[in-house]
C-alpha positions in Angstrom: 81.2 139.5 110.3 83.6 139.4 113.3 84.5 143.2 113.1 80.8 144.1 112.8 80.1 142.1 116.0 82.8 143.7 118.1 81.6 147.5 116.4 78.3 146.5 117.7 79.4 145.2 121.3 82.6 147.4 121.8 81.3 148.8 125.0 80.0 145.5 126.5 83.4 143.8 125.8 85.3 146.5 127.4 83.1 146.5 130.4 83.6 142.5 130.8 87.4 142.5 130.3 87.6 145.9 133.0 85.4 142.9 135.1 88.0 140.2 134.4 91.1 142.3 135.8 89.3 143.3 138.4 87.8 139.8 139.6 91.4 138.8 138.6 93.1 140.9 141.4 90.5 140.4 144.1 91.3 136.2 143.2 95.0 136.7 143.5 94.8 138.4 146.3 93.3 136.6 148.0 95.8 133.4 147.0 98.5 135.3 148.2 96.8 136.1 151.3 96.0 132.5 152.0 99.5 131.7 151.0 101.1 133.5 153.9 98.9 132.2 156.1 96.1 135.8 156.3 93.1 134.9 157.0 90.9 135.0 153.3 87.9 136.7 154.9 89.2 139.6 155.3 90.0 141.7 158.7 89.7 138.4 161.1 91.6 139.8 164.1 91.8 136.6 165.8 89.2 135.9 167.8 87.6 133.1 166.8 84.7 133.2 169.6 82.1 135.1 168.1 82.9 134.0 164.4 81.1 132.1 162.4 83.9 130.5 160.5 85.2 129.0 164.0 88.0 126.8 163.8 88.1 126.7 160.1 90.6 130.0 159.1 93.0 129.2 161.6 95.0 126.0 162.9 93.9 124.3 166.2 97.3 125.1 168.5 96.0 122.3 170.5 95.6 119.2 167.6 98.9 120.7 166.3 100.5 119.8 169.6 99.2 116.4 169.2 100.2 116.0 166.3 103.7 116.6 167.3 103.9 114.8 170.3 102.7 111.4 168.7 
């Protein structure tokens, strides 16, 4: 029964686990990215003045200095 629903579906399954490694890698990626401090969105270069994320991506310098002062 098993074997005669994988014969049937060979090509799906292989499709979806092709999907899995591939969603996979974008996901760890994207981890390691965020774990050395990259942005995750992709090519931010920075400026945060015309993006929508604003302040989110990247550490306030000036509440950081706050922080350490108190």
């Amino acid at each position: 029964m098993l074997l005669h629903f994988i014969g049937d579906h060979i090509g799906t399954i292989i499709v979806l686990a092709i999907l899995m490694i591939c969603v996979g890698a974008v996901v760890r990626g994207m981890i390691k990215r965020k774990k050395q401090g990259k942005s995750v969105c992709g090519g931010c270069s920075g400026s945060c003045s015309g993006c929508p994320m604003c302040g989110r991506c990247h550490a306030n310098p000036e509440k950081e200095e706050r922080k350490t002062e108190q």
